[in-house]
OpenMM code with the backbone's topology and positions (N, CA, C; nanometers):
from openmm import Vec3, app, unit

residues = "UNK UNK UNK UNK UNK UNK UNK UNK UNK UNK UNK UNK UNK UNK UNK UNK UNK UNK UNK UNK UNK UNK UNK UNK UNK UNK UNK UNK UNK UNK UNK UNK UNK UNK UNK UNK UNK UNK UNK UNK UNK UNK UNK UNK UNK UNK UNK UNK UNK UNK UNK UNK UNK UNK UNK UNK UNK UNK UNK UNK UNK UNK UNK UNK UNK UNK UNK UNK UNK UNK UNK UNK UNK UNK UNK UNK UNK UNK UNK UNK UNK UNK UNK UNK UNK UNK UNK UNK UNK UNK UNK UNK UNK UNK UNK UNK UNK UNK UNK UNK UNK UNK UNK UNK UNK UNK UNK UNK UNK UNK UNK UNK UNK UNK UNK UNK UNK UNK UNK UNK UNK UNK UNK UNK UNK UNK UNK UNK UNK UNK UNK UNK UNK UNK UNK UNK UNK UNK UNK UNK UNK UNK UNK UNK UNK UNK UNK UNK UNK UNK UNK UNK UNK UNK UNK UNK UNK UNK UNK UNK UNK UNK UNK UNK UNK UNK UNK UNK UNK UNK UNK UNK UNK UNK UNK UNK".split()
positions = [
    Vec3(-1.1562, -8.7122, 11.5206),
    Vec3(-1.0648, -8.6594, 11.6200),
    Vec3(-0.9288, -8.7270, 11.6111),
    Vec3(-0.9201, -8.8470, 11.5804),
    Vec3(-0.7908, -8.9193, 11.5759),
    Vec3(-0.7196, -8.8647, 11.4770),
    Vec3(-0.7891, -8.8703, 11.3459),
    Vec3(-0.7131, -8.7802, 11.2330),
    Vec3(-0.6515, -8.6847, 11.2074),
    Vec3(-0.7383, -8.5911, 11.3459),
    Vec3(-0.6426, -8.4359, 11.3658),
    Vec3(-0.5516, -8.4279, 11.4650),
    Vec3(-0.5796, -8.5151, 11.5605),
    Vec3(-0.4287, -8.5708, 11.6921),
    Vec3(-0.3487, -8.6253, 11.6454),
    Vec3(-0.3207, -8.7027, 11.4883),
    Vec3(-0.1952, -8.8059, 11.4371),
    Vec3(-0.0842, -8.7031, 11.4261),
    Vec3(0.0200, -8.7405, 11.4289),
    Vec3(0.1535, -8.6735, 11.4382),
    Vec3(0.2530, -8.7211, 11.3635),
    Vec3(0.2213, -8.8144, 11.2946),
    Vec3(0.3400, -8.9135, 11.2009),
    Vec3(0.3303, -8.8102, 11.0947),
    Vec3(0.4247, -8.8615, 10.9577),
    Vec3(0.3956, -8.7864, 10.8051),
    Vec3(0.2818, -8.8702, 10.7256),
    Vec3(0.2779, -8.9624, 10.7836),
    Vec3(0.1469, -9.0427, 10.6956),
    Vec3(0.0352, -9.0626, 10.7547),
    Vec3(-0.0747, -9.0718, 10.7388),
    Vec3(-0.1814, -9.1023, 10.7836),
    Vec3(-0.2758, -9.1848, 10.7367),
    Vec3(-0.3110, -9.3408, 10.8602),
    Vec3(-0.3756, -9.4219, 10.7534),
    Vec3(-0.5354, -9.4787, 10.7743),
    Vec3(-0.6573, -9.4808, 10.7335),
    Vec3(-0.7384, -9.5129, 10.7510),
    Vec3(-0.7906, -9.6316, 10.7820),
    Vec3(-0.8248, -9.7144, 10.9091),
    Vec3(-0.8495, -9.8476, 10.9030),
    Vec3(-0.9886, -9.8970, 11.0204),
    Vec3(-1.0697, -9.9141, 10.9720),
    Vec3(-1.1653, -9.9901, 11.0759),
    Vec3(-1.1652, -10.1020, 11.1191),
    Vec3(-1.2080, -10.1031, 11.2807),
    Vec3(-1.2032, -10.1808, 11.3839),
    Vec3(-1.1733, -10.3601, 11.3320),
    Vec3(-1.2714, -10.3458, 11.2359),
    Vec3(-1.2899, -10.5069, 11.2088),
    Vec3(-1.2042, -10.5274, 11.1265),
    Vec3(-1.1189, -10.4590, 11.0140),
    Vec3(-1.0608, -10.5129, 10.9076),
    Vec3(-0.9324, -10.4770, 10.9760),
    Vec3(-0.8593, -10.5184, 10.8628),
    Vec3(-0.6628, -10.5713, 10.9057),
    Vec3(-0.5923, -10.5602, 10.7544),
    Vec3(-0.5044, -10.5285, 10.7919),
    Vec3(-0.3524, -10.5017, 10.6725),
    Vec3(-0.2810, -10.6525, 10.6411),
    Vec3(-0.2313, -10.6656, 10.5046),
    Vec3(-0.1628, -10.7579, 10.4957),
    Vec3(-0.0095, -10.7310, 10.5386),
    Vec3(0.0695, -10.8259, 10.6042),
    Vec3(0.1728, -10.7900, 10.6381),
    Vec3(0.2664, -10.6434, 10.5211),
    Vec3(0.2720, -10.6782, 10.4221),
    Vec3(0.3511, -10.5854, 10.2855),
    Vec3(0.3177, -10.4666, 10.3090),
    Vec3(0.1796, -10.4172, 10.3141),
    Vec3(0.1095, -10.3010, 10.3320),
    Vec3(0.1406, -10.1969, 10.3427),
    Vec3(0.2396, -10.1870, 10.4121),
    Vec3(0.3124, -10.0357, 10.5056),
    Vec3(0.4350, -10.0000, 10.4011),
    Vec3(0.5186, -10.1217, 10.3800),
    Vec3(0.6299, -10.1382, 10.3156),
    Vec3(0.5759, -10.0654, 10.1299),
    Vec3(0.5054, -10.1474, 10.1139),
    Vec3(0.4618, -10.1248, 9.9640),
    Vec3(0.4336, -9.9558, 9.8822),
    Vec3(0.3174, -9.9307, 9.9963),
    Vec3(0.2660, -9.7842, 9.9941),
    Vec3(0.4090, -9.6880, 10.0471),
    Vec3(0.5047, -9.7009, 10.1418),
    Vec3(0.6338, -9.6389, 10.1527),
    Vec3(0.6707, -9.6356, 9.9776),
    Vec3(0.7242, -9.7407, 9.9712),
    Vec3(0.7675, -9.7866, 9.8049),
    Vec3(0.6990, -9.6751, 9.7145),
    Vec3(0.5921, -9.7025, 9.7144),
    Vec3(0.4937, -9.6333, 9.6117),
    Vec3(0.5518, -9.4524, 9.6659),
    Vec3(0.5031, -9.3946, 9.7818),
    Vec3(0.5358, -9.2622, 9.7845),
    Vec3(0.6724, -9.2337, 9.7600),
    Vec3(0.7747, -9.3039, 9.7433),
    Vec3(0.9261, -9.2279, 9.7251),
    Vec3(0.9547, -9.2558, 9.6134),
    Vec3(0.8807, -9.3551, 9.4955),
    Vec3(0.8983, -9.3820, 9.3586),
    Vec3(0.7815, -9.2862, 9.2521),
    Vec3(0.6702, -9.2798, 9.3330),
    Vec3(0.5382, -9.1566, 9.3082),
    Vec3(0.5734, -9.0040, 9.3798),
    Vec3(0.6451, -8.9070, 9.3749),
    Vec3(0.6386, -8.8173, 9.5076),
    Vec3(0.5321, -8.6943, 9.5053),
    Vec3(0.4503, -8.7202, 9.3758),
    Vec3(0.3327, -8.6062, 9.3216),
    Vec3(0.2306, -8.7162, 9.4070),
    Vec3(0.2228, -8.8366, 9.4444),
    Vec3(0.1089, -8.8695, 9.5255),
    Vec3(0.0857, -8.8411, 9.6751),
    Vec3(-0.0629, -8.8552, 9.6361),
    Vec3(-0.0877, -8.7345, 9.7629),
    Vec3(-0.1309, -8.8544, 9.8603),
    Vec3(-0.1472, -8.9707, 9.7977),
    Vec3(-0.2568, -9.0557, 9.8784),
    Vec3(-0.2295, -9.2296, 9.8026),
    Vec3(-0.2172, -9.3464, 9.9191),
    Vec3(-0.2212, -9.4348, 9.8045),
    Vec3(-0.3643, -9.5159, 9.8525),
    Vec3(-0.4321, -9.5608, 9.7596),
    Vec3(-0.5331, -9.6775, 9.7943),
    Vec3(-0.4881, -9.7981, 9.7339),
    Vec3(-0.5309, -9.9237, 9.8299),
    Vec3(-0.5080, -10.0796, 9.7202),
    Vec3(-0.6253, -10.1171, 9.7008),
    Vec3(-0.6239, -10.1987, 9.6593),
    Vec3(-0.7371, -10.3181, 9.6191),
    Vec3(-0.7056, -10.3604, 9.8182),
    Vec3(-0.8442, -10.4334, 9.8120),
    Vec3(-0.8266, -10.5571, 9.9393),
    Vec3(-0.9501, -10.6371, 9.8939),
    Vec3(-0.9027, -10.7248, 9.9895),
    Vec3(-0.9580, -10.8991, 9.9923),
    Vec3(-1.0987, -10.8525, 10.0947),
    Vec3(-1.1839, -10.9571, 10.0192),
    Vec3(-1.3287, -10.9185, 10.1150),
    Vec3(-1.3734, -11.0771, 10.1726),
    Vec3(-1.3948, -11.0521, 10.3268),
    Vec3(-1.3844, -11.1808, 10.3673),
    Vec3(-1.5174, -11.1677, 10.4307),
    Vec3(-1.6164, -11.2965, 10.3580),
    Vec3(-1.7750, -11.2569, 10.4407),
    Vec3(-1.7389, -11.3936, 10.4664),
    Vec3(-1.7574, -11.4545, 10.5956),
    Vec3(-1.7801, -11.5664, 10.6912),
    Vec3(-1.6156, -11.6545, 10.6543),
    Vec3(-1.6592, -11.7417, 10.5918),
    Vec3(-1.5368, -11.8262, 10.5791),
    Vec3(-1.4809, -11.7813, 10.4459),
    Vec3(-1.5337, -11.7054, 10.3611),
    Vec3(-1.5209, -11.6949, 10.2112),
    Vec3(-1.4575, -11.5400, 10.2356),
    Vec3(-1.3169, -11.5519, 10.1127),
    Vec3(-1.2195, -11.4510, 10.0724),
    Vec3(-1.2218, -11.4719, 9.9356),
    Vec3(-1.2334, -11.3205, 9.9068),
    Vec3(-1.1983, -11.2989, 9.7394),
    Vec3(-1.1850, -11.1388, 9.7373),
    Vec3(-1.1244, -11.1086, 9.6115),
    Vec3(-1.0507, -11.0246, 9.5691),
    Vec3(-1.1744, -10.9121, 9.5212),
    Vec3(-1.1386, -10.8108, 9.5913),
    Vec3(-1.2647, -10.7239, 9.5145),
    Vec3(-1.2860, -10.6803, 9.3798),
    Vec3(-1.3690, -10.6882, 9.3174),
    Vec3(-1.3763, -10.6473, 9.1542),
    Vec3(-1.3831, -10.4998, 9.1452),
    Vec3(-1.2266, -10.4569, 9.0783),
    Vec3(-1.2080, -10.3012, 9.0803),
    Vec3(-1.2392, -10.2745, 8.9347),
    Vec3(-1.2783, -10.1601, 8.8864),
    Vec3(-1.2379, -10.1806, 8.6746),
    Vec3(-1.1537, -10.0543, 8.6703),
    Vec3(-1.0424, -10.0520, 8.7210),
    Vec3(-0.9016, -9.9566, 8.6984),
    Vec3(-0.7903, -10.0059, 8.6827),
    Vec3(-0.7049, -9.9533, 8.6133),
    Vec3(-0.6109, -10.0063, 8.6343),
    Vec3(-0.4960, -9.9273, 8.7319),
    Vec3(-0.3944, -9.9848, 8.7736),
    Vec3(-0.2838, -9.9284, 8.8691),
    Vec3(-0.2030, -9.8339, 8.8349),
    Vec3(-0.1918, -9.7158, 8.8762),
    Vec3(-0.1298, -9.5911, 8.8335),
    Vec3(-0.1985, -9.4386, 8.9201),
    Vec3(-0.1791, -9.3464, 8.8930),
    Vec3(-0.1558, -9.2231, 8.9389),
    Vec3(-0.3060, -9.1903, 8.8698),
    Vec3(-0.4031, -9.1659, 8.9744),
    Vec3(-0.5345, -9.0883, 8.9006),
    Vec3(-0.5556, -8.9283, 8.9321),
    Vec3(-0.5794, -8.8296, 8.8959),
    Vec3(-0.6776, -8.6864, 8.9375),
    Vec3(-0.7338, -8.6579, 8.8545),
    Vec3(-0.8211, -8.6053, 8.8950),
    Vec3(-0.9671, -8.5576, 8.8427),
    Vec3(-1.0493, -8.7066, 8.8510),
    Vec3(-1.0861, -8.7478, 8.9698),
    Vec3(-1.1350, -8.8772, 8.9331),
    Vec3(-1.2919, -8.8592, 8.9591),
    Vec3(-1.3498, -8.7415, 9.0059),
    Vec3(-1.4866, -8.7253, 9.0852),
    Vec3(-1.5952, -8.8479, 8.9813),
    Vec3(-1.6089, -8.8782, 8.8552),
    Vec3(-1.6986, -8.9523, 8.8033),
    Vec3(-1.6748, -9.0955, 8.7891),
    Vec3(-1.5234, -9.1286, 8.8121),
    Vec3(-1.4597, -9.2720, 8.8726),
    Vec3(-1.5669, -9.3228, 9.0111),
    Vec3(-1.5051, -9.2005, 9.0815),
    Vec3(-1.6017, -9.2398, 9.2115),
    Vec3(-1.7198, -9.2654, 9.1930),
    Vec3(-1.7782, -9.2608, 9.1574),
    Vec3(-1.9448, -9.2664, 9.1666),
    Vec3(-1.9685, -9.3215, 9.0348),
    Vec3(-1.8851, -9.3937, 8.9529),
    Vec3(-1.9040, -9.4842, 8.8387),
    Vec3(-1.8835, -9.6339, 8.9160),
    Vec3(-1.7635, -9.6052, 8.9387),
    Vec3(-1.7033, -9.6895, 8.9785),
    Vec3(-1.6677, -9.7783, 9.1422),
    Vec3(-1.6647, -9.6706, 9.2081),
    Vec3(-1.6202, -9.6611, 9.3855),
    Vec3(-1.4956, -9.7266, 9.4142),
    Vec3(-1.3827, -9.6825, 9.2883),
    Vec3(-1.2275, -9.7422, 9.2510),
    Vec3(-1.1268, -9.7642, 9.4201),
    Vec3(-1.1825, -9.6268, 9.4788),
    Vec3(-1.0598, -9.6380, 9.6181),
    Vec3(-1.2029, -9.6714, 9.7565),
    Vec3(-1.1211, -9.7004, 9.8358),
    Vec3(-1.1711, -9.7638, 9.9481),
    Vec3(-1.0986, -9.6760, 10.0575),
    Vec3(-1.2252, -9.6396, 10.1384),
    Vec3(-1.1731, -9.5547, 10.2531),
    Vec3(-1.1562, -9.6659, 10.3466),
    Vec3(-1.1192, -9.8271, 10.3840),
    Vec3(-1.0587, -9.8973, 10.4873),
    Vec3(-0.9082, -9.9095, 10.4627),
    Vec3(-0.8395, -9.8479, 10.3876),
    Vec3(-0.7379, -9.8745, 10.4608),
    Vec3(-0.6283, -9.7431, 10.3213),
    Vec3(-0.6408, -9.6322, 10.3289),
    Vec3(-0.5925, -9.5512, 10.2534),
    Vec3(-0.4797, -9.4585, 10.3398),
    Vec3(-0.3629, -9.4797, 10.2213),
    Vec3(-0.2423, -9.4009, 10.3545),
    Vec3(-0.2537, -9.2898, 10.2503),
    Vec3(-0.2528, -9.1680, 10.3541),
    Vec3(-0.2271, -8.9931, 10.3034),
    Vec3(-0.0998, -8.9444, 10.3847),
    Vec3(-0.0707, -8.8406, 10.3028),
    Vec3(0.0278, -8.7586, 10.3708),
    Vec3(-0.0163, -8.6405, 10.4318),
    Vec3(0.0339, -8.6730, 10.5048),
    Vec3(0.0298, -8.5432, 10.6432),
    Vec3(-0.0753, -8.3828, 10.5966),
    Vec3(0.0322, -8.3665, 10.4591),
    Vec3(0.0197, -8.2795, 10.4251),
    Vec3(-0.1299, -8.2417, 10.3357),
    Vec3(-0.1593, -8.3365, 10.3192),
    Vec3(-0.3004, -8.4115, 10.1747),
    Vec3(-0.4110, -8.3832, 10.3116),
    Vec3(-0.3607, -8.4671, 10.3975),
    Vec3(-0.5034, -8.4264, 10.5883),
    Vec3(-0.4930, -8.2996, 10.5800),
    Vec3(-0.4133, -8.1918, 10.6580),
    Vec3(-0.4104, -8.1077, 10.6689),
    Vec3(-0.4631, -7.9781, 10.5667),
    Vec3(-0.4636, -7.9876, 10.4075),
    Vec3(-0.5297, -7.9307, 10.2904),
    Vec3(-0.6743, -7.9574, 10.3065),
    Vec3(-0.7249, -8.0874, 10.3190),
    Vec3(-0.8201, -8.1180, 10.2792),
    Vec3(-0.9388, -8.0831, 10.3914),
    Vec3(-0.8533, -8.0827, 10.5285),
    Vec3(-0.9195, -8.0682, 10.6574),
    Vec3(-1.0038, -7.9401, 10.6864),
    Vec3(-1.1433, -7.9759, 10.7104),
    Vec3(-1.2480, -7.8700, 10.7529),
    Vec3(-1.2368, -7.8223, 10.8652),
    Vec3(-1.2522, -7.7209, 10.9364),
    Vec3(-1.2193, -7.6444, 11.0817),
    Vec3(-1.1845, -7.8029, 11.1556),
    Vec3(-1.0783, -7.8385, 11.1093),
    Vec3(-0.9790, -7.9237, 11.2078),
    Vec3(-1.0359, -8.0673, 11.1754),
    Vec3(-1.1425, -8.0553, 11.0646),
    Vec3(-1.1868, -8.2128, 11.0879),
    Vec3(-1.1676, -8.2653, 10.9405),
    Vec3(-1.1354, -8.4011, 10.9132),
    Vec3(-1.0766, -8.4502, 10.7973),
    Vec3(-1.2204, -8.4930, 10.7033),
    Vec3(-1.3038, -8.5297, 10.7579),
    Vec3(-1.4614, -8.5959, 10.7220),
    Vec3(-1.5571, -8.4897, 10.7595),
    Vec3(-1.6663, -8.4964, 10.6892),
    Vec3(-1.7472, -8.4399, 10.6931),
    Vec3(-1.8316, -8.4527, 10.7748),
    Vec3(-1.8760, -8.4508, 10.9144),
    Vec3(-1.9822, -8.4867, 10.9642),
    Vec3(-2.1269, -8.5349, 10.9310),
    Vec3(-2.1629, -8.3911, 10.8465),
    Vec3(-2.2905, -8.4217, 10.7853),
    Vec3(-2.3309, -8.5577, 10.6699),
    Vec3(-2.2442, -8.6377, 10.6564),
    Vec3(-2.2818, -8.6797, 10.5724),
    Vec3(-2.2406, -8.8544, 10.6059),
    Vec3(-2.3008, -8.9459, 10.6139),
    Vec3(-2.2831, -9.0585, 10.6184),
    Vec3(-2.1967, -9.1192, 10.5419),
    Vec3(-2.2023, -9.0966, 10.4160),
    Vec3(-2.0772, -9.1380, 10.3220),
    Vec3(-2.0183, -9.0492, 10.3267),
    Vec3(-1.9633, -9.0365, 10.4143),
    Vec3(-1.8502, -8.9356, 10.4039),
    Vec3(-1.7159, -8.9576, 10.3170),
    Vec3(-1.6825, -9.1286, 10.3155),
    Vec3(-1.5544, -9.1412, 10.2141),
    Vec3(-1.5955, -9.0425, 10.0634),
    Vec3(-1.7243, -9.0823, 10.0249),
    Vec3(-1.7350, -9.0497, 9.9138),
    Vec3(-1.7171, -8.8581, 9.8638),
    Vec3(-1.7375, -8.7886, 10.0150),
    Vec3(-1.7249, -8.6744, 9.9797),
    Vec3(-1.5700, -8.6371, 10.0128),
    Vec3(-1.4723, -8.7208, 10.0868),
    Vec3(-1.3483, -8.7224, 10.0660),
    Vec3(-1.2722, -8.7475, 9.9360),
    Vec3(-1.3546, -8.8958, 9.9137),
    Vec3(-1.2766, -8.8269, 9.7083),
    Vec3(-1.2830, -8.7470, 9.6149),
    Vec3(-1.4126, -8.6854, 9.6396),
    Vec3(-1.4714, -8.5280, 9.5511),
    Vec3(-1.3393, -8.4084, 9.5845),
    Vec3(-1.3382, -8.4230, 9.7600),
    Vec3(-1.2394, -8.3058, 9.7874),
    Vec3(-1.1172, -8.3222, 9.7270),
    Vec3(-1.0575, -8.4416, 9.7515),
    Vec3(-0.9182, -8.5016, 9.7045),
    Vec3(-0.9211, -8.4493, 9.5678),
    Vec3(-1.0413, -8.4579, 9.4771),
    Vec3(-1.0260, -8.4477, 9.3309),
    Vec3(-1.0058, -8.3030, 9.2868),
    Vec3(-1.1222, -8.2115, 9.3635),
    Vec3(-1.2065, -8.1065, 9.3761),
    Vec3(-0.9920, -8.0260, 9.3681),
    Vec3(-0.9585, -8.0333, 9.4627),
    Vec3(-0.8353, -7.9749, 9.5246),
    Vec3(-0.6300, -8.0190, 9.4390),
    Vec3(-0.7247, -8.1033, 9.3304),
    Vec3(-0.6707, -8.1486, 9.2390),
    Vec3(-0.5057, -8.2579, 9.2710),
    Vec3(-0.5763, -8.3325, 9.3749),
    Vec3(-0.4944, -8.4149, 9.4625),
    Vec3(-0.4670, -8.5313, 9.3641),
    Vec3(-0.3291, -8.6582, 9.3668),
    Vec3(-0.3276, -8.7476, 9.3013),
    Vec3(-0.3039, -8.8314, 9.3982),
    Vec3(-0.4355, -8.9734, 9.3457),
    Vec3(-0.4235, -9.0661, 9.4050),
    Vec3(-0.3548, -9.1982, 9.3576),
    Vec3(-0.2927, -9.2389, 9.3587),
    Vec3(-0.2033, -9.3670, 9.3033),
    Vec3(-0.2927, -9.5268, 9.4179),
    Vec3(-0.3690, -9.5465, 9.2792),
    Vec3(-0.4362, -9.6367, 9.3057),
    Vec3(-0.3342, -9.8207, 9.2493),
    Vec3(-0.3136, -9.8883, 9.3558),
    Vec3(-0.2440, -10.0098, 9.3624),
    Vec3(-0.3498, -10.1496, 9.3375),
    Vec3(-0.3558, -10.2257, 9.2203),
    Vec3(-0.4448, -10.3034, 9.2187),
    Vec3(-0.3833, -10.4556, 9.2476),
    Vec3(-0.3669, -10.3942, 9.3889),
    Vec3(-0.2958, -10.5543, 9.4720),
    Vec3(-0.3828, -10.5704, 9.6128),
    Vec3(-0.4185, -10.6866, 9.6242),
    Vec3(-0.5053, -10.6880, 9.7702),
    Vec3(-0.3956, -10.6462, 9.8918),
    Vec3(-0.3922, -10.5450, 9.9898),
    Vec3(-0.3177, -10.4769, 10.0903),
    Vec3(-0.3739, -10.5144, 10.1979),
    Vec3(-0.5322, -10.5426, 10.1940),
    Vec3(-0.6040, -10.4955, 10.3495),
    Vec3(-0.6350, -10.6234, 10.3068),
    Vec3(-0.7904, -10.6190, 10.4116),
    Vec3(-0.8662, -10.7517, 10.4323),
    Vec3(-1.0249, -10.6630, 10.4717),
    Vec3(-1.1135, -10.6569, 10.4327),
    Vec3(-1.2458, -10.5867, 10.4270),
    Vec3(-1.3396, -10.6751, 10.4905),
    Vec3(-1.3878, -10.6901, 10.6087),
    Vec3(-1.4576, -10.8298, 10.6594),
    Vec3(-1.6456, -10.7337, 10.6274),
    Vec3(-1.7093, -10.8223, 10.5979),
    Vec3(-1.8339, -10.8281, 10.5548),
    Vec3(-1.9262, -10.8689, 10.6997),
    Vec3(-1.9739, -10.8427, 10.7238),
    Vec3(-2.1016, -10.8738, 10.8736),
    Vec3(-2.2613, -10.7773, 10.8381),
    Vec3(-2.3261, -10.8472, 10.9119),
    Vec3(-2.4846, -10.8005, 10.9193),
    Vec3(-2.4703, -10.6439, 10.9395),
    Vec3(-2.3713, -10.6050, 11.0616),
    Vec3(-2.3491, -10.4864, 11.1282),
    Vec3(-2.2339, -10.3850, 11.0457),
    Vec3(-2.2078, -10.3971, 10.9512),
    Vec3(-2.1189, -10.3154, 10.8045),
    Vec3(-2.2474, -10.2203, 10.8215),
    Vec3(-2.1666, -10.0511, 10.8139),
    Vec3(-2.2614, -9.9230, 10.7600),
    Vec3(-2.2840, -9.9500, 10.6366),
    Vec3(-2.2278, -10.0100, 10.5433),
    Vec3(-2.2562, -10.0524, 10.4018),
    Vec3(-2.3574, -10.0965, 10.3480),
    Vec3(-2.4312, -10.1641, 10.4406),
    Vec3(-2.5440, -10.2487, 10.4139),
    Vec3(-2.6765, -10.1975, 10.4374),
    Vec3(-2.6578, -10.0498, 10.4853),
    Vec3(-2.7768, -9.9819, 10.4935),
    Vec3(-2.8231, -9.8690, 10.3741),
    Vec3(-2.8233, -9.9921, 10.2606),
    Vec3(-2.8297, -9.9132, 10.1330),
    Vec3(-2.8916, -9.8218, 10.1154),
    Vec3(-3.0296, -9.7808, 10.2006),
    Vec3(-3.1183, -9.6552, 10.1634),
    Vec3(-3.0136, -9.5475, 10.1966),
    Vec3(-2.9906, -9.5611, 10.3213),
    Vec3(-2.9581, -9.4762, 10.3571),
    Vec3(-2.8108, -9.4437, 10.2940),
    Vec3(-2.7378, -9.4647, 10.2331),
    Vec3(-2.6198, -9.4895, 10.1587),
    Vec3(-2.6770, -9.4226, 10.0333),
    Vec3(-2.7555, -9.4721, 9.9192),
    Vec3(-2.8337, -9.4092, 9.8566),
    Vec3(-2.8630, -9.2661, 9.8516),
    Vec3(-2.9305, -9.2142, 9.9596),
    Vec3(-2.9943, -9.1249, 9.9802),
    Vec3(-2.8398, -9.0166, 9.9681),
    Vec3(-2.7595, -9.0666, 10.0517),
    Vec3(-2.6223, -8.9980, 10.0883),
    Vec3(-2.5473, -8.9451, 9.9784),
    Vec3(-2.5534, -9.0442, 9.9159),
    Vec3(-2.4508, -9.0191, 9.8257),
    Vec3(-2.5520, -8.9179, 9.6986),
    Vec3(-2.6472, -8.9189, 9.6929),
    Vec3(-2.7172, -8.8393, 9.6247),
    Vec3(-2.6655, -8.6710, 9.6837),
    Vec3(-2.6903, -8.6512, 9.8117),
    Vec3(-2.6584, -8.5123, 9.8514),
    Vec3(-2.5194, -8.5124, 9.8514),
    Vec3(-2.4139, -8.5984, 9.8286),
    Vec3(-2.2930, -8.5527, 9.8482),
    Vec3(-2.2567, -8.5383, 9.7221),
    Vec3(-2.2828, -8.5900, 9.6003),
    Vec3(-2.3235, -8.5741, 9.4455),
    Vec3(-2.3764, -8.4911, 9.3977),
    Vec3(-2.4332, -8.3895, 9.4675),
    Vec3(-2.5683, -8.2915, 9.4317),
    Vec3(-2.4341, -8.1220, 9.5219),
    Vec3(-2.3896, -8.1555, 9.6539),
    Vec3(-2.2932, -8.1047, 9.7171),
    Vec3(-2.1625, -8.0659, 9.6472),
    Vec3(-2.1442, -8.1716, 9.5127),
    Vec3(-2.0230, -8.1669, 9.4219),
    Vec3(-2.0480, -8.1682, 9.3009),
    Vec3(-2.1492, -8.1210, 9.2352),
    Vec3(-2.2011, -8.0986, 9.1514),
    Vec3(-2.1534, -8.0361, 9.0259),
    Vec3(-2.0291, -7.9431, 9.0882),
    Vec3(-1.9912, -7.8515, 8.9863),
    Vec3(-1.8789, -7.9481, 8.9062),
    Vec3(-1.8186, -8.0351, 8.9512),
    Vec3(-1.6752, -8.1570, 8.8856),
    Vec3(-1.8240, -8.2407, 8.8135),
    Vec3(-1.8911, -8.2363, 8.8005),
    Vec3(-1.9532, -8.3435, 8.6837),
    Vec3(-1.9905, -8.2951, 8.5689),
    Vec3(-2.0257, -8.1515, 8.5568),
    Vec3(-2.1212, -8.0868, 8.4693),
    Vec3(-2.2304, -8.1335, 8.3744),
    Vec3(-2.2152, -8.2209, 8.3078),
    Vec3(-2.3373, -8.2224, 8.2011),
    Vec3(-2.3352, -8.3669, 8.2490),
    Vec3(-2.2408, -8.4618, 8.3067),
    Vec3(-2.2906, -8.5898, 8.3504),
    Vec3(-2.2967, -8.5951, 8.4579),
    Vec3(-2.3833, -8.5232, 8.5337),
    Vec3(-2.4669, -8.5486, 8.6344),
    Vec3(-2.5595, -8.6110, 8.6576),
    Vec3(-2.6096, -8.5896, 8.5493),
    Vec3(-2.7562, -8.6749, 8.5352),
    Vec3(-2.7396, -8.8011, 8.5207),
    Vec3(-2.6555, -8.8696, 8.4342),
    Vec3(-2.5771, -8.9850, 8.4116),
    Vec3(-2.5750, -9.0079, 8.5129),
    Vec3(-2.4419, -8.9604, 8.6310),
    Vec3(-2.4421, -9.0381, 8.7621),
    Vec3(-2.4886, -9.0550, 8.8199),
    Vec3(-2.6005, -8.9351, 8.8561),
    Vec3(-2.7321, -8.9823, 8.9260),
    Vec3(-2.7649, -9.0911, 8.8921),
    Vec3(-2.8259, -9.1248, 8.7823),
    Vec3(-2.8731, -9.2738, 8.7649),
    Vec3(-2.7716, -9.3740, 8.7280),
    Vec3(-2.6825, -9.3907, 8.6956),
    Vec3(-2.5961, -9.5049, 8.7198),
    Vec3(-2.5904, -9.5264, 8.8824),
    Vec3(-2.6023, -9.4025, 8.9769),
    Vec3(-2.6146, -9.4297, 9.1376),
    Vec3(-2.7058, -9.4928, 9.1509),
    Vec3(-2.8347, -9.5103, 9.1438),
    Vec3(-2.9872, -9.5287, 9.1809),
    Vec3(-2.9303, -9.6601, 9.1455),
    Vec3(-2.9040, -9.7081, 9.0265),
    Vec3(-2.8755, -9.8618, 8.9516),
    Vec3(-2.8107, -9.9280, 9.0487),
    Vec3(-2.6909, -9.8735, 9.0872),
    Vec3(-2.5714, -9.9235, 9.1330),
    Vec3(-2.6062, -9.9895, 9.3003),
    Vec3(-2.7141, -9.8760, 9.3601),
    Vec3(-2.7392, -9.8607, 9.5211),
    Vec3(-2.9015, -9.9780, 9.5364),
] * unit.nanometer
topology = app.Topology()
chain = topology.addChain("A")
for resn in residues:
    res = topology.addResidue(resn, chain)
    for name in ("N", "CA", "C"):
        topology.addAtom(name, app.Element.getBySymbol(name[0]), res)
């Protein structure tokens, strides 16, 4: 609901527990008026479980991606905590008014299929932006069920993989 009430030109994704590095706002500005074919930027961020911070291990490098649907689910390159879109990228991608999918628990993951699916470019930044805090209570950590998810949202997008499907299927099972 917040996603379809925002009114700015950008729109940015961030949960309760995690936080932006001061640059953040400034940087991704930077990036859209030097990128203007991007539809969307993601960074890298810092993952902080208890007292311990470190840099998340991405294997991309920084630049302008589309067609990424087997990135995602090779890889899981962008991070739905803290991704700025344009106005215009919500509004395309948006289902009878809603930006996420309900049905589906991983829903980030069926947001990058669409992004890809709709032949959107994401300009992925491999600089820590956010801060990703780690706890018992993270939806992340309920791997079955994460698992299970991303299988039907993989199976839901089926047609962007074609003959490596099967591949991702099981690099998923490995990975989850």
């Amino acid at each position: 609901k917040a996603v379809s009430r925002a009114s700015g030109d950008f729109i940015m994704l961030l949960s309760a527990d995690d936080f932006l590095l001061p640059e953040f706002l400034n940087k991704c500005l930077e990036i859209f008026s030097r990128e203007p074919g991007a539809d969307a930027v993601s960074c890298n961020h810092l993952i902080l479980d208890g007292a311990d911070r470190r840099k998340r291990n991405v294997r991309m490098k920084e630049g302008i991606y589309m067609d990424f649907s087997g990135r995602v689910m090779l890889f899981t390159p962008f991070s739905i905590n803290s991704p700025l879109f344009r106005r215009k990228t919500v509004e395309d991608l948006s289902i009878n008014g809603q930006f996420f999918n309900p049905d589906y628990f991983t829903c980030d993951y069926d947001l990058w299929y669409r992004l890809s699916e709709k032949g959107k470019k994401i300009f992925y930044l491999d600089r820590p932006m956010g801060v990703y805090r780690v706890h018992e209570s993270n939806i992340s950590r309920r791997k079955g069920k994460m698992n299970r998810q991303a299988f039907l949202v993989m199976l839901a997008h089926r047609k962007n993989f074609g003959f490596f499907l099967k591949v991702l299927l099981k690099v998923t099972v490995l990975r989850f």
